[in-house]
Structures are given as C-alpha cells and as structure tokens.
C-alpha positions in Angstrom: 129.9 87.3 112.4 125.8 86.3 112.9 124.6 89.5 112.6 126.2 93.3 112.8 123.8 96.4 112.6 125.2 99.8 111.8 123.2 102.7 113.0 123.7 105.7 110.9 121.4 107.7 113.2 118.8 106.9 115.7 115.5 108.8 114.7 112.4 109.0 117.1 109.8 107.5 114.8 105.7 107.8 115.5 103.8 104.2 115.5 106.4 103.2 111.9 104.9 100.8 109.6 107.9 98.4 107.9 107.6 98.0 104.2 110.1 96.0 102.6 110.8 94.9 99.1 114.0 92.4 98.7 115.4 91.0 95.4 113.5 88.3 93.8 111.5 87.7 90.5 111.4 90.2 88.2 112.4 92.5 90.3 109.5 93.9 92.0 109.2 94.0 95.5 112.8 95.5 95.3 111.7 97.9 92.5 109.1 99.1 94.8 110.9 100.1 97.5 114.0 101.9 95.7 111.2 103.8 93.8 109.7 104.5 97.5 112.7 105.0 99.2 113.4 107.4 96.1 110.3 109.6 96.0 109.7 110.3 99.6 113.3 111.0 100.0 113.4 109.1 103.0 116.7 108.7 105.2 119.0 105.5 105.9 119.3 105.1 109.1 120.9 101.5 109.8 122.3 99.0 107.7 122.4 95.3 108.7 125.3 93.1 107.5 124.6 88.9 108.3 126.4 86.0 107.8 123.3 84.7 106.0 123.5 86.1 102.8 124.9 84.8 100.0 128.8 84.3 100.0 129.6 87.5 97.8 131.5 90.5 97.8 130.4 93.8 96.1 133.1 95.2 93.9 132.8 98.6 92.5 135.6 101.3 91.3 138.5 99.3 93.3 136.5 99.2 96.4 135.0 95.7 97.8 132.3 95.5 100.3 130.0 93.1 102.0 125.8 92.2 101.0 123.6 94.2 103.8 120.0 95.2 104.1 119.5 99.1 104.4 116.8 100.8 106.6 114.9 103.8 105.6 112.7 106.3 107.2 110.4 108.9 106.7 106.9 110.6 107.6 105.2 111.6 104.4 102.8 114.5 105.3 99.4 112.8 105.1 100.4 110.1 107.3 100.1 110.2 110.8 102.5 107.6 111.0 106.4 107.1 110.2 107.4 104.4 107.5 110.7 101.8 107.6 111.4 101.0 104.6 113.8 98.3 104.2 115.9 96.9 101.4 118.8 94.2 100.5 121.0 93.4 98.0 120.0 89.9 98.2 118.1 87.1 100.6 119.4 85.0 102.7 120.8 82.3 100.3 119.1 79.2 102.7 116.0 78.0 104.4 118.1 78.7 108.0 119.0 81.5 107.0 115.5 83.1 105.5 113.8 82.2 109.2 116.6 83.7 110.9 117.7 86.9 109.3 113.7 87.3 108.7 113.4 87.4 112.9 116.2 89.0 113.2 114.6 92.2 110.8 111.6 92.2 113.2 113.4 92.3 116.0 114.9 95.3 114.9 111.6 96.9 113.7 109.8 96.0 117.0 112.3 97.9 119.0 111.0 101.1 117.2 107.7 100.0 117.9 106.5 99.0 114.3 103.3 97.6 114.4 102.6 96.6 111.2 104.4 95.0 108.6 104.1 94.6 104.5 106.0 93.0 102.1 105.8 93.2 98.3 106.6 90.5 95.7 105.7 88.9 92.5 103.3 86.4 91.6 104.1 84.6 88.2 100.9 83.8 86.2 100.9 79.9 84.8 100.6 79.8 80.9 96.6 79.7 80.7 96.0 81.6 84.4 94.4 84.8 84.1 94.2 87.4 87.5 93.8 91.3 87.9 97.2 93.1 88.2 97.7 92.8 91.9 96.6 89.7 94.4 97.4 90.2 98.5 97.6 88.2 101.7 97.3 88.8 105.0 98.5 88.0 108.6 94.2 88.8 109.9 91.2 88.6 109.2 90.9 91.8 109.5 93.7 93.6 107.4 92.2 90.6 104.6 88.7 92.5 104.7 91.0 95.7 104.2 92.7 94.4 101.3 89.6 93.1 99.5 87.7 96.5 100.2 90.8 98.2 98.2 90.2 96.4 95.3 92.9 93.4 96.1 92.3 90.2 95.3 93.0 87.5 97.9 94.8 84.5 97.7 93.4 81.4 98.5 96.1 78.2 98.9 99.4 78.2 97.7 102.4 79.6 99.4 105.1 82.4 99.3 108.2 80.9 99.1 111.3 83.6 100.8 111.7 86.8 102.8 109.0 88.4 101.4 106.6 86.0 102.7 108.0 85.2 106.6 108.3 88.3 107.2 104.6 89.4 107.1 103.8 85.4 108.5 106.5 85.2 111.2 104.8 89.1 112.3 101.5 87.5 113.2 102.8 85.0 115.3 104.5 87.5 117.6 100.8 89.6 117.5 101.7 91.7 114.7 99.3 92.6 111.7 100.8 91.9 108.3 100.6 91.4 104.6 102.2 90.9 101.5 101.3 92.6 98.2 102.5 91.0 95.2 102.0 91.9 91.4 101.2 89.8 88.9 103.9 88.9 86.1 104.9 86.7 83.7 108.6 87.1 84.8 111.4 88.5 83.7 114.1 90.9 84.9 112.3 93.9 85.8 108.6 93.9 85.2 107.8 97.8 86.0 103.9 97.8 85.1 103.9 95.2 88.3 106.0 97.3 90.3 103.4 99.8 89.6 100.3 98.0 90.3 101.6 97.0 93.8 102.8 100.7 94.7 99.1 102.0 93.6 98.0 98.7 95.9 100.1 100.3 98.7 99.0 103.7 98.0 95.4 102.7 98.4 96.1 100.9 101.7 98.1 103.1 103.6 96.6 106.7 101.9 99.8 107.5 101.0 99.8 110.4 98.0 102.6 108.6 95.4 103.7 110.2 92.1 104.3 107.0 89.6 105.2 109.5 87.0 109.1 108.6 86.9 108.8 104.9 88.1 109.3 104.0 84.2 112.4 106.2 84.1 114.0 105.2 87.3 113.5 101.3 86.6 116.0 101.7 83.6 119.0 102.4 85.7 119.7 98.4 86.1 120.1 96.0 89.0 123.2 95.7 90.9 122.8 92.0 91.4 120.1 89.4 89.3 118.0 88.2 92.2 119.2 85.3 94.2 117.6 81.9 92.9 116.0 79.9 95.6 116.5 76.7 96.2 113.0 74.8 95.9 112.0 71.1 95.6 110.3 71.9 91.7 111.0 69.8 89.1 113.2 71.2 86.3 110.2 71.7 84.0 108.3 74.3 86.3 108.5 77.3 86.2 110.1 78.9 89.4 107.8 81.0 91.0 106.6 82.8 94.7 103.6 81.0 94.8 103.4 77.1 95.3 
C-alpha cells in the first residue's frame, strides 16, 4: 500500500480553503483543528491511509486499526467560501515520507479546487527570546503584507521543520498561495493559550466568527498519541523545535 483514500462522501465544495493542523509540539496545530473541526461541526468526508506513517497500529476496546489523516468540510455562514480541514494521528515518520504524503494531500485538495492553503504549528521560544503570541509565514508577498496587516508578526530566517511547513511551501511552487501560522510556546504537551492565539490569528485572516469559549474545556480530553518526534540533525543539548 502507497497510499489508499476512503471517500465517505463526495461534497460539491465552493473555492475550499485547506487548513490543517497535524501532531507535533505541544500540541497545537492539532489542537487547532480538532477545536475547529469541533465548533463548526464540519463533516468527514475522506480519510487517507499511507504507508508513510509511522509503523503503528491503533488499539482501542479490542479493535485495531491503522494511522490515517481525516478530511473535513464545511461552509461557515460568513464565508463565501468552503473550508477542508484536515487532520492526522501522526506525520509521516521520515524526510521521504514528509515530501511525499505532503504532495500527495495537495493533490487531493487541488482536485476540489482549493486554492489556498494554511497550516498551524508551534514555535518554541529560546530561554532569553521574547515574541508576541503568534508569528506567521507565507508562500507571497502578498498574503505576507496580509499577515502583517492582521497584527502577525513575520518570520525572518529559520525554517519549519515537517508537514506543517511543506505543505504551505510545496503549495507555492505549484502556484498556490499559502501560509503557516504558528503560536508561540515554551513546549510541552498541550499548550492551549497557543492554540488560542493561532485560532484568533486564523479568525482574523479568513473573517471567520469563532467561539474560543470551550477551547480550554475541550483541550482536557487528552491526546490519542504524544506527537511523533522528528528526526533532526540537533545536537542532544538543543532543544527540539519547528524553527531552525
């Protein structure tokens, strides 16, 4: 098996937008989306299963199943446009993998014509850094001005290390806009006050009308899986993190 996609339904979407939010550090791009996915009561429509993730089996009241990445959708009522909204219980568990399964998610998207796509992710303040609660990049110049006049402060240098990064990157190159939202953190499992912060970020982008209210009480139902640990060339000392 490379890759197997299940289609639970095939719904006409208007111009979709694909947010997605996979497992990672502390939680929060994956946080996002569940809360998302949650309060605009959106649909699953697909799920993907590939031979890319991790080598693990769900087990779960006698009954085993295989790692996939769900798709969402829905059309909240201010929008003009539908949303994807995809999730996973893991990444892909190597480099290979992370380039392929992330092409292989925007095929999918494209054939609903998604236009746009926006990851969101952590970025894990060093001991004496200081930054506002959310930082942003972008595929354009043009959706950069956008995040800036939002009130998101742009990266400059580094880089995004996983899905959550390729996906908005490997979008521009096939003419896609793109960007990636990521909330600042010091780490840990589930850092819900970043989780936040990038929702309200998302909010503000897209005008989308979002009630945080419950984001506090949803986040204590816990994680199926800890995120999956990349493998990166740090030294043992460093502190792993998104951003190199």
């Amino acid at each position: 098996m490379s890759t197997h996609l299940n289609y639970l339904e095939r719904p006409k979407l208007k111009k979709p937008k694909l947010i997605a939010g996979l497992p990672g550090i502390a939680y929060i791009g994956k946080l996002a989306v569940d809360y998302l996915i949650h309060e605009l009561r959106a649909q699953k429509f697909a799920e993907l299963y590939s031979e890319h993730f991790p080598e693990w089996a769900i087990h779960k009241d006698g009954m085993i199943k295989m790692l996939k990445m769900d798709f969402y959708y829905c059309r909240p009522e201010e929008l003009e446009d539908s949303l994807i909204l995809a999730t996973a219980d893991a990444q892909a568990a190597s480099p290979f993998g992370q380039y392929k399964l992330s092409g292989e998610i925007l095929d999918f998207a494209m054939q609903y014509g998604v236009d746009t796509v926006i990851t969101m992710a952590a970025y894990v303040l060093s001991p004496n850094e200081s930054r506002s609660r959310i930082v942003g990049t972008a595929t354009d110049a043009e959706t950069a001005k956008l995040l800036n006049k939002h009130g998101i402060e742009l990266l400059d240098g580094g880089t995004i290390v996983g899905m959550n990064g390729l996906l908005p990157a490997l979008a521009g190159i096939r003419g896609l806009k793109g960007f990636c939202l990521l909330g600042v953190t010091r780490g840990g499992i589930v850092d819900v006050a970043a989780a936040e912060a990038v929702l309200e970020g998302l909010s503000s982008m897209l005008g989308l009308k979002l009630d945080l209210t419950d984001i506090h009480k949803y986040a204590m139902v816990p994680p199926k899986f800890k995120p999956l640990k990349l493998e990166l060339p740090f030294r043992p000392e460093e502190e792993i993190s998104y951003i190199r």
